[in-house]
C-alpha positions as CSV (number, residue, x, y, z in Angstrom):
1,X,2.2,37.7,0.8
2,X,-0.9,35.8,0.9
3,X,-2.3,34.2,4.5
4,X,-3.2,30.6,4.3
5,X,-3.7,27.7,6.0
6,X,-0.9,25.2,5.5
7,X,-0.8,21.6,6.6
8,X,1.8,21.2,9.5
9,X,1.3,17.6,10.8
10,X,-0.8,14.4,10.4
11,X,-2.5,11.9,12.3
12,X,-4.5,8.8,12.9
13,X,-6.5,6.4,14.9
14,X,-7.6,2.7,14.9
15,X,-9.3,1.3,17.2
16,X,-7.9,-2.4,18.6
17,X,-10.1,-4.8,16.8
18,X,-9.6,-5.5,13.2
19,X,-12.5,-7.6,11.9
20,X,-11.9,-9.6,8.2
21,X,-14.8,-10.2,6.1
22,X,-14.2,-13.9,7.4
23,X,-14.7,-13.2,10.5
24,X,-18.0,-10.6,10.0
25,X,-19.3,-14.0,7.5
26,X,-19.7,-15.7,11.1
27,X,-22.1,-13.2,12.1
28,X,-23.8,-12.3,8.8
29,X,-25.2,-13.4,6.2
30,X,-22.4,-12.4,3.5
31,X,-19.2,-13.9,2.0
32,X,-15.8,-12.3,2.1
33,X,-16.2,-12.7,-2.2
34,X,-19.3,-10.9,-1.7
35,X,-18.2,-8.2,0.2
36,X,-14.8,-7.8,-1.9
37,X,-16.7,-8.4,-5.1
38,X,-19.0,-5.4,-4.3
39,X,-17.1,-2.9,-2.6
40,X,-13.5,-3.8,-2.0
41,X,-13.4,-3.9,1.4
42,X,-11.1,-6.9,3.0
43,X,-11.1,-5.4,6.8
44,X,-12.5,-2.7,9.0
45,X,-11.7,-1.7,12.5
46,X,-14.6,-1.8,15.4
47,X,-13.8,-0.2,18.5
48,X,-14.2,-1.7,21.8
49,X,-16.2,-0.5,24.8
50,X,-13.6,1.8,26.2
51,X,-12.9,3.6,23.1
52,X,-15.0,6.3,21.5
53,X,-15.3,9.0,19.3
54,X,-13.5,11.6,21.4
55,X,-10.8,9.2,22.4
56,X,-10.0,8.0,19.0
57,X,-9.8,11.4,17.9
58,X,-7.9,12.7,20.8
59,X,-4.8,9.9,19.9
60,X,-5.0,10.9,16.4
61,X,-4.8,14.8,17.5
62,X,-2.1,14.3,19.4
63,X,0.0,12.2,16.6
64,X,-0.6,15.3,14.9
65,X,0.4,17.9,17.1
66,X,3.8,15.6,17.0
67,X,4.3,15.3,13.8
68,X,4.1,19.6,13.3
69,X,6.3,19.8,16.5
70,X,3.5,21.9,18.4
71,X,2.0,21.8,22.0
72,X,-1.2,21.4,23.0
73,X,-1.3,25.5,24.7
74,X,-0.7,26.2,20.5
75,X,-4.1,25.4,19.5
76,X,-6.6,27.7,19.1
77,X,-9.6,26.1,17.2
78,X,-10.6,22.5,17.7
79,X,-13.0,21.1,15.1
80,X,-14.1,17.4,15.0
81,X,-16.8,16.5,11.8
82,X,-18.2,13.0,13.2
83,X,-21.9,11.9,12.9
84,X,-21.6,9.5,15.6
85,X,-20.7,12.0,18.5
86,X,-20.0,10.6,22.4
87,X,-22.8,12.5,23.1
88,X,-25.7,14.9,22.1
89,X,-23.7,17.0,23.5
90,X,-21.6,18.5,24.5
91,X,-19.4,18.3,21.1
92,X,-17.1,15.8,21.1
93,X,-14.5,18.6,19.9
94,X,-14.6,19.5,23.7
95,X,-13.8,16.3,24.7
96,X,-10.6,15.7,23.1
97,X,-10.0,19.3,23.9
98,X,-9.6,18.5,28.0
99,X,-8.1,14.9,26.4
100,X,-4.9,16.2,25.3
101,X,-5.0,18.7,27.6
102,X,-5.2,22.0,25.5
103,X,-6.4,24.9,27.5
104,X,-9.0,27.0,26.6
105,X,-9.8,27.8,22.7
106,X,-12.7,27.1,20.4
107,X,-13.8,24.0,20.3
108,X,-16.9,22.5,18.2
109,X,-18.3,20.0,16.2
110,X,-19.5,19.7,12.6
111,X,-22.5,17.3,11.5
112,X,-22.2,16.4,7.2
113,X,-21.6,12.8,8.0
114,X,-19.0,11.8,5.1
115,X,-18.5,14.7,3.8
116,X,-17.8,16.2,7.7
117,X,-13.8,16.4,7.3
118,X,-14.2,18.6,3.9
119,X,-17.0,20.7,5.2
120,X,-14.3,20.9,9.0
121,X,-11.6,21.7,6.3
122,X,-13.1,24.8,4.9
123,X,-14.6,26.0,8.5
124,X,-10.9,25.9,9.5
125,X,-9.9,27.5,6.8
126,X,-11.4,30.3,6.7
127,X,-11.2,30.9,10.6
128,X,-7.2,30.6,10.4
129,X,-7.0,33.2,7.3
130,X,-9.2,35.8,9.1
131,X,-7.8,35.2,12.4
132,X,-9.3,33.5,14.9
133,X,-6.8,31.0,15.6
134,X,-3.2,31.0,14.3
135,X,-3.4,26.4,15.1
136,X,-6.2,24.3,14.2
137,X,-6.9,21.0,15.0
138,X,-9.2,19.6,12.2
139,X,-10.5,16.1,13.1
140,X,-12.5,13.4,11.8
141,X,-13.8,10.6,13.5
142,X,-16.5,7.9,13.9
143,X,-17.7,4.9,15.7
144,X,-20.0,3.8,12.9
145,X,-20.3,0.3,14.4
146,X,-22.5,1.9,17.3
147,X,-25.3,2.8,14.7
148,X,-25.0,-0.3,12.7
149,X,-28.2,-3.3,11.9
150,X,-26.2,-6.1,12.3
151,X,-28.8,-7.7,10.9
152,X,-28.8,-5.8,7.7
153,X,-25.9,-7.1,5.4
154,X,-26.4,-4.2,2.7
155,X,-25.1,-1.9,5.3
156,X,-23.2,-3.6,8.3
157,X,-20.6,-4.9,5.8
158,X,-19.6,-1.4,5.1
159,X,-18.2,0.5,7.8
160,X,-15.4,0.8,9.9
161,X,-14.5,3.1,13.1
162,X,-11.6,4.8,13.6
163,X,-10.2,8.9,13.3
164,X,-7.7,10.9,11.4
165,X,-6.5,14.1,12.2
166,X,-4.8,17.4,10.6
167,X,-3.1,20.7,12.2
168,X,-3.6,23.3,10.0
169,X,-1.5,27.0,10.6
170,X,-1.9,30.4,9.6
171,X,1.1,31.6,7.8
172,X,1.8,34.0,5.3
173,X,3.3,32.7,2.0
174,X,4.9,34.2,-0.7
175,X,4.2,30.8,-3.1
176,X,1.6,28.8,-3.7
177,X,1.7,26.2,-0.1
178,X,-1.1,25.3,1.9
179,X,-5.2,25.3,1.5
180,X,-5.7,26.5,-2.1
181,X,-9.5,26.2,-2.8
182,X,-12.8,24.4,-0.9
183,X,-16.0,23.6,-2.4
184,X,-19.0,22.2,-0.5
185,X,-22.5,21.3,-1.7
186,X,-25.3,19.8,-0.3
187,X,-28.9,18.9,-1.8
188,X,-31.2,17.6,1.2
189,X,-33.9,16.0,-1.3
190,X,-32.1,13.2,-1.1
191,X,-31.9,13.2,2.5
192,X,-34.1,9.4,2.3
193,X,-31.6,7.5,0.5
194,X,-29.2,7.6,3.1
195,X,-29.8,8.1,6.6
196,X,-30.0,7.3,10.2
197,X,-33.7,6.1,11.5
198,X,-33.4,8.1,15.1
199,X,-32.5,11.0,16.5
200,X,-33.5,13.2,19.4
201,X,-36.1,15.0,18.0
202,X,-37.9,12.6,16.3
203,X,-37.9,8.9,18.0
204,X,-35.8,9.7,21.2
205,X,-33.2,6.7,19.9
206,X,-29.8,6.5,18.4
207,X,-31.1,4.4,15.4
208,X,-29.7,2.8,12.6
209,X,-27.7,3.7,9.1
210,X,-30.4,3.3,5.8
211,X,-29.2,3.3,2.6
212,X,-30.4,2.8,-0.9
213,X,-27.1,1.5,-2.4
214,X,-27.6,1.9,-5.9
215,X,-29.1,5.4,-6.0
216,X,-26.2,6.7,-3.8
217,X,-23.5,5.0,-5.6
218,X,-25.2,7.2,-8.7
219,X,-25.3,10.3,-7.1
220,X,-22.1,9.8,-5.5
221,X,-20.0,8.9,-8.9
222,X,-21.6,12.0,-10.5
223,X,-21.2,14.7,-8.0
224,X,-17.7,13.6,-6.6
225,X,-16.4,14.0,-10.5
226,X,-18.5,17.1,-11.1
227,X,-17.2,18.9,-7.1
228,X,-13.3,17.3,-8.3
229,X,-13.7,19.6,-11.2
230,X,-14.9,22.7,-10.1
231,X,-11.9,22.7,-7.1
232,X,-9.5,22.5,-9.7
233,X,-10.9,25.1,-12.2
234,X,-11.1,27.2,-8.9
235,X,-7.1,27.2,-8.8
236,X,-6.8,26.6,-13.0
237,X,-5.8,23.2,-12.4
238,X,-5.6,20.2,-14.9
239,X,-6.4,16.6,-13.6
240,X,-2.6,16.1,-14.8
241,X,-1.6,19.0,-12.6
242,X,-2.5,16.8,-9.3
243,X,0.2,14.7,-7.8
244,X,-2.4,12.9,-5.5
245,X,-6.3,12.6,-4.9
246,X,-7.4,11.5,-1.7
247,X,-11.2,10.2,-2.0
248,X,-13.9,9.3,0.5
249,X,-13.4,5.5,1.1
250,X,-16.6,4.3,0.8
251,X,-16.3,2.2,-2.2
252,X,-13.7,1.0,-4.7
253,X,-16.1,1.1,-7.1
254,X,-17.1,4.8,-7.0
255,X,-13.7,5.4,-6.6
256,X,-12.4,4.1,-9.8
257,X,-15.1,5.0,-11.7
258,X,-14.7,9.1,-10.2
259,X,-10.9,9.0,-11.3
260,X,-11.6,7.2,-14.8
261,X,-14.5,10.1,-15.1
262,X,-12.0,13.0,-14.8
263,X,-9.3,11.0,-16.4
264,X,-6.6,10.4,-13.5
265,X,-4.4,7.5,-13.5
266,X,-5.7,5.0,-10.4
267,X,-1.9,5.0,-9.6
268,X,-2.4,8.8,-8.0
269,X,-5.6,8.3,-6.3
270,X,-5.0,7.1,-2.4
271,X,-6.4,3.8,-1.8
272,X,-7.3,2.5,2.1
273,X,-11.3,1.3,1.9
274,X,-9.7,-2.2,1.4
275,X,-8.0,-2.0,5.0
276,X,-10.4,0.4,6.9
277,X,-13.7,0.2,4.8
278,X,-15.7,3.5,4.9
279,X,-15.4,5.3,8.1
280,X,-17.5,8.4,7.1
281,X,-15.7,12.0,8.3
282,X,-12.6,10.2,9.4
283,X,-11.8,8.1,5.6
284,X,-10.2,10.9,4.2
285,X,-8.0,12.3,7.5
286,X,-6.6,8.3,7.6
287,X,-6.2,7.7,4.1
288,X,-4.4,11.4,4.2
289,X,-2.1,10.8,6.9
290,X,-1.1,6.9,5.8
291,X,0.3,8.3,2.4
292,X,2.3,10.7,4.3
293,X,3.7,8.7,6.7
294,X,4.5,5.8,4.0
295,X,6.3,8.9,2.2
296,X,3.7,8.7,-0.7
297,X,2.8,12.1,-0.2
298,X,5.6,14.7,-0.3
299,X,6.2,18.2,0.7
300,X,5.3,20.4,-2.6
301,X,2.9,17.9,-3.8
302,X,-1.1,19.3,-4.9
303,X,-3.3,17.2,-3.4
304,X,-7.1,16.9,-4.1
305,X,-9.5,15.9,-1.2
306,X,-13.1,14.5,-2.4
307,X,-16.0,12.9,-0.2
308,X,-19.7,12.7,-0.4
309,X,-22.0,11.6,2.3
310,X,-25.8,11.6,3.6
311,X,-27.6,15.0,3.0
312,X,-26.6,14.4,0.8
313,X,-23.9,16.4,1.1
314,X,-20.4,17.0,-1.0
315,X,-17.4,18.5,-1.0
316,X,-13.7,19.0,-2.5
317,X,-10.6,20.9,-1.4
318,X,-6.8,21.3,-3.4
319,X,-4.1,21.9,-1.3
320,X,-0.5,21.9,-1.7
321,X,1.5,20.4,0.8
């Protein structure tokens, strides 16, 4: 018997407001062909005053605690990845905590901006197989719009808020279910080409995303396809071995051009940037849990997880569901 972690439920959360590229055209200078043309993105959600990082991810918590048929006195570890935290502190992983109403456990949050989830993922994972928790809430989610230029179109046009969520529990398997391999990577050189321009320490101020497009959509197709590959020679795997990957939804673009890379079929890779656009540490949660509720993703299917984001940092995890 081997202990793992094994995925027990899914969940997610949008905020009320869904803003079309029409509509953001109003207010910037852009074009829904524009936008479409460049990144795929048709919609993204923008939450409203009353909702925030800990309340988005506290309604996608508790879908998930439904969907694996577990209470919130089960959980033991709380983790939310999110770069765009209610506060400096204390963690938003806290908040949600006394949100649903789960009594006293560990609770914390993890800063890799896009890559959050996946670096969350392996924390949790390692935690639940050397016992620390037997439940783990594992959540990702942002309010990007609060650290948007609106006045920048290379950026603005890009994100989305909104949180997804998994439960994660220790059991001991005989076969080959549950979290199968994590690999992270980070290389802060690169730190300049996409960042925030504030922060306690330095100006005091929340600030504002920065990005050099081009150089990160470089980077990004290179070291998603090179992290994709590694995972799955970690387990001996085959890109025709993988039922389903779930990317990072940052861009259509990089995400065709990672899958033709390593060779997988765009009819196995999970596809929401069109609906959401690139919600950071909560893409991958949201993308997760939408193609298992729309019965894409089934029990016994191996599924790859993939994001990249400022750090820059990266990171890939295989599991089978």
């Amino acid at each position: 018997m081997t202990r793992r972690a094994i995925l027990a439920g899914t969940g997610s959360s949008l905020p009320r407001t869904r803003v079309s590229n029409a509509e953001l055209a109003k207010r910037v200078d852009t074009s829904d062909e524009w936008i479409v043309e460049r990144t795929g993105i048709r919609f993204r959600h923008i939450a409203e005053p009353d909702e925030t990082t800990a309340t988005l991810g506290a309604a996608a918590a508790q879908q998930a605690l439904e969907a694996a048929g577990l209470s919130p006195e089960d959980i033991g570890l709380i983790i939310v990845a999110t770069a765009t935290p209610d506060n400096t502190f204390p963690a938003s992983a806290t908040k949600v905590q006394a949100l649903i109403g789960a009594p006293d456990c560990i609770a914390f949050d993890v800063a890799a901006v896009c890559s959050g989830f996946l670096y969350a993922v392996s924390v949790a994972d390692s935690m639940l197989r050397t016992g620390a928790a037997k439940h783990a809430l594992v959540i990702g989610s942002e309010t990007f719009s609060r650290i948007l230029d609106w006045e920048d179109r290379t950026t603005c046009v890009l994100f989305g808020d909104g949180a997804g969520a998994i439960l994660l529990s220790a059991e001991d398997v005989d076969d080959d279910r549950g979290i199968l391999a994590t690999r992270l990577h980070a290389e802060g050189k690169y730190s300049d080409m996409l960042y925030v321009d504030g922060g306690p320490s330095t100006t005091g101020t929340v600030g504002h995303v920065r990005m050099q497009g081009r150089e990160v959509f470089r980077h990004a197709v290179t070291n998603l396809a090179s992290v994709l590959g590694e995972v799955m020679a970690d387990v001996g795997l085959a890109a025709e071995d993988i039922d389903w990957v779930v990317p990072h939804q940052a861009n259509k673009r990089i995400i065709d051009a990672t899958a033709k890379k390593l060779g997988l079929p765009a009819e196995r890779v999970v596809l929401t940037v069109d609906q959401h656009a690139n919600t950071s540490a909560a893409s991958v949660p949201l993308a997760l849990d939408l193609a298992v509720r729309d019965g894409r993703i089934k029990r016994g299917d191996l599924v790859v997880l993939e994001a990249m984001g400022g750090g820059f940092t990266w990171g890939a995890a295989v599991l089978r569901i």
